[in-house]
N, C-alpha and C positions, 0 to 999 in steps of 0.2 A: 892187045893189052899185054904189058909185061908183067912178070908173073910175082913179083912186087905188088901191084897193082892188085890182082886177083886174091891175094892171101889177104891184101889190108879189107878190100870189098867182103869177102867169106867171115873175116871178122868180125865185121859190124856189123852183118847181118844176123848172124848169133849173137850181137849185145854183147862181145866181149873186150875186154881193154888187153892191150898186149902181154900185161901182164900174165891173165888168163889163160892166155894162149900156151905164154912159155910151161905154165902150171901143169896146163893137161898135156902137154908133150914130156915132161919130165914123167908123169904116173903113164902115161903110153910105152914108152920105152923105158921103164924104172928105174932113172938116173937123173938125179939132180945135173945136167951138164946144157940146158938152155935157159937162158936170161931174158927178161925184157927186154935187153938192149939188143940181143942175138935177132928176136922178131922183128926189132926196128928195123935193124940194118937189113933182112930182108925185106921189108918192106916197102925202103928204101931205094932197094937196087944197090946197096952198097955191097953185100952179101948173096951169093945165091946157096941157097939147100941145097946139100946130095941127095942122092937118091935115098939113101936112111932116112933121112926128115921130110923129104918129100912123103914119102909112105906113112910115116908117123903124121904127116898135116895132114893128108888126105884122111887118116882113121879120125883125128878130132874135130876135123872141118866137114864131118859129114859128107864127101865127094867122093866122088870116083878119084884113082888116081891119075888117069887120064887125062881128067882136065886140069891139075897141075902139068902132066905134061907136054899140054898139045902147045899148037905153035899159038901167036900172041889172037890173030883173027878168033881159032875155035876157042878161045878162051874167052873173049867177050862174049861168042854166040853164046856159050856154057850159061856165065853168070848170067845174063838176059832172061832167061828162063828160071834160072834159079830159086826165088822166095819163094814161088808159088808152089814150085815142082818139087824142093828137098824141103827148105828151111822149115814152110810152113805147115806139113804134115807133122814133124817132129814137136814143135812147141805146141799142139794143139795136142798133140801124144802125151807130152809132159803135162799141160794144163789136165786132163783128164783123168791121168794118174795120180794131181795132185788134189783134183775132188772127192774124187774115192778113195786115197787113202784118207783124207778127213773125216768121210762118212764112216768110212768103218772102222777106223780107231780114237785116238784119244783126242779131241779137240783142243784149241789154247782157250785158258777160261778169259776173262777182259783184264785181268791183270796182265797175263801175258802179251795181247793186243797192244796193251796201254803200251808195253815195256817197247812190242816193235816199232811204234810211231817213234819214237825217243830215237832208235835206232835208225830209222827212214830221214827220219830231222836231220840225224846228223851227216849219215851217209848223204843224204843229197847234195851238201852242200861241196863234198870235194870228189863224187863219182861222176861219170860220164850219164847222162842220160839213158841208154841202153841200157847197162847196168841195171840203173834203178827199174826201169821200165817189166823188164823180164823177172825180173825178181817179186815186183809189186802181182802181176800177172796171177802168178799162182797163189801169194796170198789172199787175192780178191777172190778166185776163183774157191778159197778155202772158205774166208770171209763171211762171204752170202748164204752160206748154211747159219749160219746163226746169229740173225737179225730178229731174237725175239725179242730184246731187250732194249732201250732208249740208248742205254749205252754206248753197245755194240755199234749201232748205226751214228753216235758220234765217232767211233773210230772208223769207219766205214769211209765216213763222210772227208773225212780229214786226209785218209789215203786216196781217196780218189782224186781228191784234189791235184793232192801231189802227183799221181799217175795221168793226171789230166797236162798236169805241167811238164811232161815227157815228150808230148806232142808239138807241133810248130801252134803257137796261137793262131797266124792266120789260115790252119785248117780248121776250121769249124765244125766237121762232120767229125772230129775228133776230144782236139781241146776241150771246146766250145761244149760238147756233150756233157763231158765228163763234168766240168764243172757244174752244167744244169746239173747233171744229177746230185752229185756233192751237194749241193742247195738243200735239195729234195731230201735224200738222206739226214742233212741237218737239222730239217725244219720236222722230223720224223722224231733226230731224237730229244726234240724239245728244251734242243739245252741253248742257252741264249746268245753263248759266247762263240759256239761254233757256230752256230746260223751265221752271225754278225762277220766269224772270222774265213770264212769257206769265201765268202759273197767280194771279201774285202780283199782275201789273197788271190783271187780271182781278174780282180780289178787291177790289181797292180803288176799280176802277171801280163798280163794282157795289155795293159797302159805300157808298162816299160818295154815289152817288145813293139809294141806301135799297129798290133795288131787288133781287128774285130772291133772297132772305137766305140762302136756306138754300144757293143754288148760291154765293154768294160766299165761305159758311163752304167748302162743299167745295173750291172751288177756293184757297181757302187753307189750308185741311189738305194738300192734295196737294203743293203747294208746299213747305212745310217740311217734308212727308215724305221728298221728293227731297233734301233737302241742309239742314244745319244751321251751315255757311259762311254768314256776314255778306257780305249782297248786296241789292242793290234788287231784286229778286223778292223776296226774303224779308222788305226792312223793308217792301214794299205788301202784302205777304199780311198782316204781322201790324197792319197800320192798316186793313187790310179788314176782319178779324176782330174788328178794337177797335170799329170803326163797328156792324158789325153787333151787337155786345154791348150797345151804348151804344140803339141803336135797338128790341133786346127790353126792355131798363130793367135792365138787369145792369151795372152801374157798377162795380162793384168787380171784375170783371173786362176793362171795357174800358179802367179808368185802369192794369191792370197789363199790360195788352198794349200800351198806348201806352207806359209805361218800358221797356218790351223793345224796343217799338221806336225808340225814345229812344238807350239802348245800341247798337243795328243798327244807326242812322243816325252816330253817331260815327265808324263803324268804315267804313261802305261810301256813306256819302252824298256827295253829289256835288257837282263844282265848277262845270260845266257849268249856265247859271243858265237856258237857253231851250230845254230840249226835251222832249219827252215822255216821251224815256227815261231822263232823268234826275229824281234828288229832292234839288233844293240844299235851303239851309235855309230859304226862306223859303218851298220847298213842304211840305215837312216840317210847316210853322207853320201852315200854312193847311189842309192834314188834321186837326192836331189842333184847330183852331179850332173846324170847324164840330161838331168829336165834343164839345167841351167844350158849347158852344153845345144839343146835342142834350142833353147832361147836365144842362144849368142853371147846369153852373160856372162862374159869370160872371168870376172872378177866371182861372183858366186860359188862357178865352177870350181876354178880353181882354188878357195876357202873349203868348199865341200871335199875336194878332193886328198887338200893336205891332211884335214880330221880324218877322213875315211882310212887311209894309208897309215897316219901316227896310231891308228886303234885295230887295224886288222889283224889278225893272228894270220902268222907266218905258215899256217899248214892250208890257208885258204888263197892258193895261187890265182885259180881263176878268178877269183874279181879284183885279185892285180892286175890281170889284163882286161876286163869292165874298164877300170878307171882310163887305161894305155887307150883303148878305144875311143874310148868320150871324148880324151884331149884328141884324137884322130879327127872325131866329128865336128869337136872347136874348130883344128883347122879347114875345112870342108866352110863351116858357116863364117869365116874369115876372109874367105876367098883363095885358101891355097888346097885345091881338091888333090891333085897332083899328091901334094907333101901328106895331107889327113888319109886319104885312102893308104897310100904309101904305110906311115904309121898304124893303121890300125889291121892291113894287112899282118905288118912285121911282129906285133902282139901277137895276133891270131896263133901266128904260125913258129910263137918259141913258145907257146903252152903246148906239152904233151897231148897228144890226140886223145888219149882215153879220159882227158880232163875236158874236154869241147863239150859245152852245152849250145842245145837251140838256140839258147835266146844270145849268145855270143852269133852264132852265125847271121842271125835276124841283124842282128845290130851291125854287125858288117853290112849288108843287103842297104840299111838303111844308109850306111855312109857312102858305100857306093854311088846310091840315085841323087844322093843328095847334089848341087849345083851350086849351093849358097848357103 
């Protein structure tokens, strides 16, 4: 393993974006004189560290410095062992820390809560998954002290969600939990709209990656069991349901679950254009893109895709490359796999890495197997 390779791995296992990186090596060595783009180019191979920054990566990377130095072989053998042996005492050290300090000092009251969700909404939408993931971690872990209140357990409910959506969908021993629980928390704190929207963002998480089908159908059956009021739980349950129809090869019923939720979305979509818990119109456009996209209806797709793009804000990169993909996966279901895999490689990989979510790599995965 070249030692590019080794800094980028040690990264992502700490949840961190390059940014990160350059950040705690500036307070390590107390000089603003490394950049993001410095960690790329080593990350790259375009660049190698001296021995100064080697020593400085080794104190923020949690390593010995050794295994920056050894040759490329002891350096795969290093990381191999790695998550379990360094990374994963530490985070459980930080998780620990971050429950007792909760217990024993000042807690956030649900104002506070409320205000982090806003914050999680919006950060999701342009942070790396890792990120969000490790950050969520200790919140929860804070969290769960004080679930005496209906409330609380709506906000509870609503970040787990989102920490559930951190995970690949088709792990189920992860996603798949998390969401159960989220339900559960929901249905705890009796409020109608997160029941409906937990169940419904669930569905669409999961429909849009192509993941868990049959848990996406139920969790959006349950959703519009609870409530037949126009609301974004109920327009993501019925475009979780339209994906997953579209992916058994049932068309005619996933083009009339997407006009149902065409009608939904008139009625309950949103203005709000940067958060997770929101679905303006140009995410609205970019659900049904890639359902068209999975259909072969190039004419659809491509209508959804031009509104998705004329309405997206400029600070929301990654699902400029969603849409680069989708048309990836037109070509695949056109007959040119060659040229769609091609394309939706070539998106993949001009978004910055600390912007790559799961469900981008899924969706690659899927144009991959795809044949047709």
């Amino acid at each position: 393993m070249e030692l590019g390779e080794l800094i980028r791995e040690l990264r992502r296992l700490q949840g961190w974006s390059q940014g990160r990186v350059a950040d705690e090596l500036c307070k390590a060595a107390r000089a603003e004189t490394v950049t993001r783009h410095e960690v790329s180019h080593w990350e790259n191979g375009k660049r190698t560290p001296g021995p100064y920054w080697l020593r400085h990566l080794a104190t923020v990377l949690e390593v010995p410095l050794t295994a920056l130095e050894a040759d490329p072989v002891e350096r795969r053998t290093f990381l191999t062992g790695l998550a379990g042996a360094t990374i994963a005492p530490v985070v459980a050290s930080d998780l620990i820390e971050f429950g007792f300090g909760a217990a024993l000092g000042q807690r956030p009251d649900l104002d506070s809560w409320k205000s982090k969700l806003v914050v999680y909404g919006t950060d999701y939408m342009s942070q790396g998954a890792a990120d969000i993931q490790r950050r969520l971690a200790g919140d929860l872990v804070i969290l769960q002290q004080q679930l005496e209140k209906p409330g609380m357990w709506e906000v509870a409910a609503r970040l787990m969600t989102l920490y559930g959506k951190t995970f690949p969908g088709s792990d189920g021993s992860k996603a798949v939990n998390w969401y159960t629980m989220a339900a559960t928390a929901a249905d705890r704190s009796g409020d109608m709209a997160s029941r409906v929207w937990v169940r419904g963002r669930a569905a669409i998480a999961l429909g849009y990656e192509g993941a868990s089908l049959a848990l996406a159908d139920a969790f959006a059956n349950q959703a519009l069991a609870i409530s037949d009021k126009p609301s974004l739980g109920r327009l993501n349950a019925l475009m979780g349901k339209a994906h997953v129809a579209a992916l058994r090869g049932d068309r005619r019923t996933a083009l009339a679950l997407t006009e149902e939720g065409r009608r939904t979305f008139d009625l309950a979509g949103s203005h709000e254009q940067e958060s997770d818990y929101a679905v303006p119109l140009w995410r609205m456009n970019v659900f049904v893109s890639l359902l068209a996209a999975r259909l072969g209806d190039e004419k659809l797709a491509l209508q959804a895709q031009d509104v998705a793009s004329k309405n997206m804000p400029a600070s929301l990169p990654r699902f400029k490359t969603h849409l680069e993909m989708h048309q990836g996966l037109m070509l695949v279901r056109a007959g040119d796999r060659t040229g769609g895999v091609t394309q939706a490689r070539k998106a993949l990989n001009q978004l910055p890495q600390e912007k790559h979510s799961l469900t981008l790599r899924m969706l690659l995965g899927e144009i991959e197997r795809r044949t047709h």
